[in-house]
N, C-alpha and C positions, 0 to 999 in steps of 0.2 A: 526608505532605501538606505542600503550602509556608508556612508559617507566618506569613513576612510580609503585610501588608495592603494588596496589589497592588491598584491599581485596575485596571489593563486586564495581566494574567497572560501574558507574551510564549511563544509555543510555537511552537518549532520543529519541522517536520513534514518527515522525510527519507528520500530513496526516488533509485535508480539515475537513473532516469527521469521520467516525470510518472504512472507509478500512483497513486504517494501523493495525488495529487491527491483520489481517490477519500474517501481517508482524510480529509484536511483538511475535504471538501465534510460528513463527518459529523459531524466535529469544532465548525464553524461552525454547523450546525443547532442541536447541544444546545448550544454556548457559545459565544453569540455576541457576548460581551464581553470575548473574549482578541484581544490583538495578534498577529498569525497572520505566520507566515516558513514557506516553500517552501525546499527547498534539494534541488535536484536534482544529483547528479553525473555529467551529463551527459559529463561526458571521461571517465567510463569503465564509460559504459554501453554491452552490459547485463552487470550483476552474476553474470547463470547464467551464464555461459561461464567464469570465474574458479574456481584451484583457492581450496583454502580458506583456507588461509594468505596467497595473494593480494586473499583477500576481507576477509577479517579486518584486514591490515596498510593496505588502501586506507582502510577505514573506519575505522579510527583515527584515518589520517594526516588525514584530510576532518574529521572530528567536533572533534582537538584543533584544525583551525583555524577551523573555524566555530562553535564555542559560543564561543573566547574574541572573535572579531568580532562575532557577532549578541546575545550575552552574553542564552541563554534561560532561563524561569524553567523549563520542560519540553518535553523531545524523544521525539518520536516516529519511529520508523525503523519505517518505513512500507514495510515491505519483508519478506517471508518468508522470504528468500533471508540478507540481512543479520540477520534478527532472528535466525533458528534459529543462527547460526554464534558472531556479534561481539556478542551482544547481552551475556551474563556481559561481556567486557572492558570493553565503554563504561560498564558499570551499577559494575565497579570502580574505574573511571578517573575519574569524574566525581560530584560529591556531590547535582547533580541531578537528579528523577524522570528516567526514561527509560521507557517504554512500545514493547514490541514488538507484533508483527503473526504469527499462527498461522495458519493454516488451521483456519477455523471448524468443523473435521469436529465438538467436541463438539454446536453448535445444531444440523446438521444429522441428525445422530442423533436427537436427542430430538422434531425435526421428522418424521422421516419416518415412515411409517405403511408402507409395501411394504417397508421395511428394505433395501430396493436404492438407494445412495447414490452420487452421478457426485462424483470429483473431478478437476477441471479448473485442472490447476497446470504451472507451469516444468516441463521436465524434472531437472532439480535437485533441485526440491521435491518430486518424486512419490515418484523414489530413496533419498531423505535416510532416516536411522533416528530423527530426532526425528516424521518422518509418519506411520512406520511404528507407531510408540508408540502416535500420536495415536489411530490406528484402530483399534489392538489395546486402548488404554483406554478407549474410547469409543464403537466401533461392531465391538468382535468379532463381535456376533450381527446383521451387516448384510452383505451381499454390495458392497464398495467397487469400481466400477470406476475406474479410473485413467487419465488421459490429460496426457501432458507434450506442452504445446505453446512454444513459443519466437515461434513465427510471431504467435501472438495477440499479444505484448508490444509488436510492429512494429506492426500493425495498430491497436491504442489509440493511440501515438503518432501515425501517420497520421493517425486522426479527428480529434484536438486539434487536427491543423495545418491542418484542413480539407478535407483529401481525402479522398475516395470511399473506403466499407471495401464491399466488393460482399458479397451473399449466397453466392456460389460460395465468395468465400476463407476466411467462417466456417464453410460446411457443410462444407467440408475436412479444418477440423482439428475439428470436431465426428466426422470420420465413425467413428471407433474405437469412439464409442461404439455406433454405429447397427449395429455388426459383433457385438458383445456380445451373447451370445444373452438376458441376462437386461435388455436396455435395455427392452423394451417396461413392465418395471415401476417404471424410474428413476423416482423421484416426487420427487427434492432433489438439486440440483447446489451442491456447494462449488468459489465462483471462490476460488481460494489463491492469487492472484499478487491484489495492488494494480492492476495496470494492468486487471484481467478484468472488473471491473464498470463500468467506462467505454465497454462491450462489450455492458452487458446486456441493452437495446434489443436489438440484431442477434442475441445469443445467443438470446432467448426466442422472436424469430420461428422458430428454427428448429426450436428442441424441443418449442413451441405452452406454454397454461396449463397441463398435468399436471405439467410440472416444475418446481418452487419453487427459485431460485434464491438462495441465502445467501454473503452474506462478511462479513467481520468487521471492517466501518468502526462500524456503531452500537455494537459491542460496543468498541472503542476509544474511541470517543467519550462511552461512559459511564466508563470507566475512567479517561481525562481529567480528567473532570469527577467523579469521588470523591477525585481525588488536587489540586483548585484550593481555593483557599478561596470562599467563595458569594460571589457579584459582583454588587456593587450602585452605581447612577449616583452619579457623582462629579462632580458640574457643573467642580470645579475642575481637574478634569484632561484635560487634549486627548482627540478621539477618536484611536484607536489608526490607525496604518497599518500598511498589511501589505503584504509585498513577496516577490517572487520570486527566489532566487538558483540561479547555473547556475552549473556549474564551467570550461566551455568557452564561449567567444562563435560563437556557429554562424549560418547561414541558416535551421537549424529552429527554435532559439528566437525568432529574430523570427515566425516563422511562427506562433508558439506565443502570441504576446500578445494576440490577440482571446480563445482561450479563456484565458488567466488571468485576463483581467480580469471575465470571467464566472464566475468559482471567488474573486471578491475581491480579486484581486491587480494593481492596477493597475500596479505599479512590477517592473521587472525590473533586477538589477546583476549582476555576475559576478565572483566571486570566485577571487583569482588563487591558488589553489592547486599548489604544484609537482607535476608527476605520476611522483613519484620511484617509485609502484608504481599501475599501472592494466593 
């Protein structure tokens, strides 16, 4: 836990993309008296497509320059992708909290009642042996179907930027499961990628209310906040700002500033990081 007696607790919140966004928006509900930082690495997104040692070395290379710039009291990598791989290195490299991101498969387990559980993650993440763990520790006695979509991660981004996500292109990569002979008992879907619940409007139109959709922002977010000291008004200290950093200057990030500034984030900067591995 941080020791010192921070009045407004700086966190950094870190993701390929604007998934994490997800993350922050839970982050701010339970504590909404930290100075809040975005750091998306947008020049070398997305993350699934990297082997793992290119995943690993990038988010070093990104992390050793953006904690000693934005200098945070705790980081979140806000990322499944990044968490399962880089997360041991950043947590040795660095003396402060760092908070990774799982696929909620253990809530949804204990949630579900048909014991037929949907996971709905990267392809990356469905393959990986630290997922495969998860289900065998936590939902052996459940029938897991599995779906890796990549196409979903585009379509979250899309909506931020304000364009039309249509029902055809969710029901798409929905349809594997509707092929599954045991879907008519799905009763819990795990979104495992950060960017899937910026989705979960369009997601739930199409599976209707049987299926309870879970991810693992509130559970980050209380995690956060067991690891901050209790935060109390400081008249003498400014209120916090909170800003958004990109690693690349693009036409999506401008595209991107109406919703940040509705996720709290009214300021955008870019940080010039070399892309000696992306």
């Amino acid at each position: 836990m941080i020791a010192q007696p921070f009045s407004h607790p700086r966190i950094l919140v870190f993701d390929s993309g604007v998934g994490g966004l997800s993350i922050l928006q839970a982050i701010t509900n339970r504590v909404p008296g930290c100075e809040r930082f975005y750091l998306s690495d947008n020049a070398a997104f997305p993350y699934g497509t990297k082997t793992e040692a290119e995943l690993i070395a990038r988010v070093t290379e990104v992390m050793d320059y953006a904690i000693a710039r934005i200098q945070p009291d705790l980081l979140v990598i806000a990322c499944n992708t990044a968490s399962t791989l880089a997360l041991p290195v950043i947590r040795s490299r660095f003396s402060l909290p760092v908070v990774g991101v799982v696929p909620a498969i253990k809530p949804a387990a204990q949630f579900s009642r048909s014991r037929v559980i949907g996971l709905l993650a990267t392809p990356a993440t469905v393959v990986r042996p630290y997922t495969r763990q998860l289900i065998a520790d936590y939902a052996a006695d459940s029938t897991v179907i599995s779906v890796g979509s990549s196409e979903l991660v585009w379509l979250a981004e899309q909506k931020l930027r304000g364009e039309t996500v249509s029902d055809e292109a969710i029901r798409a990569v929905l349809e594997p499961f509707y092929q599954h002979p045991a879907m008519a008992q799905m009763d819990t879907l795990v979104l495992a990628c950060t960017h899937f619940p910026l989705l979960a409007e369009e997601i739930s139109r199409q599976l209707g209310a049987s299926v309870t959709l879970i991810d693992s922002g509130d559970a980050i977010a209380r995690r956060v906040q067991s690891l901050l000291p209790q935060l109390s008004p400081d008249a003498s200290t400014a209120l916090p700002e909170h800003q958004a950093f990109f690693t690349k200057s693009t036409a999506e990030v401008e595209q991107l500033r109406p919703a940040l500034a509705r996720f709290g984030l009214p300021q955008t900067a870019i940080l010039d990081i070399p892309l000696a591995v992306c």
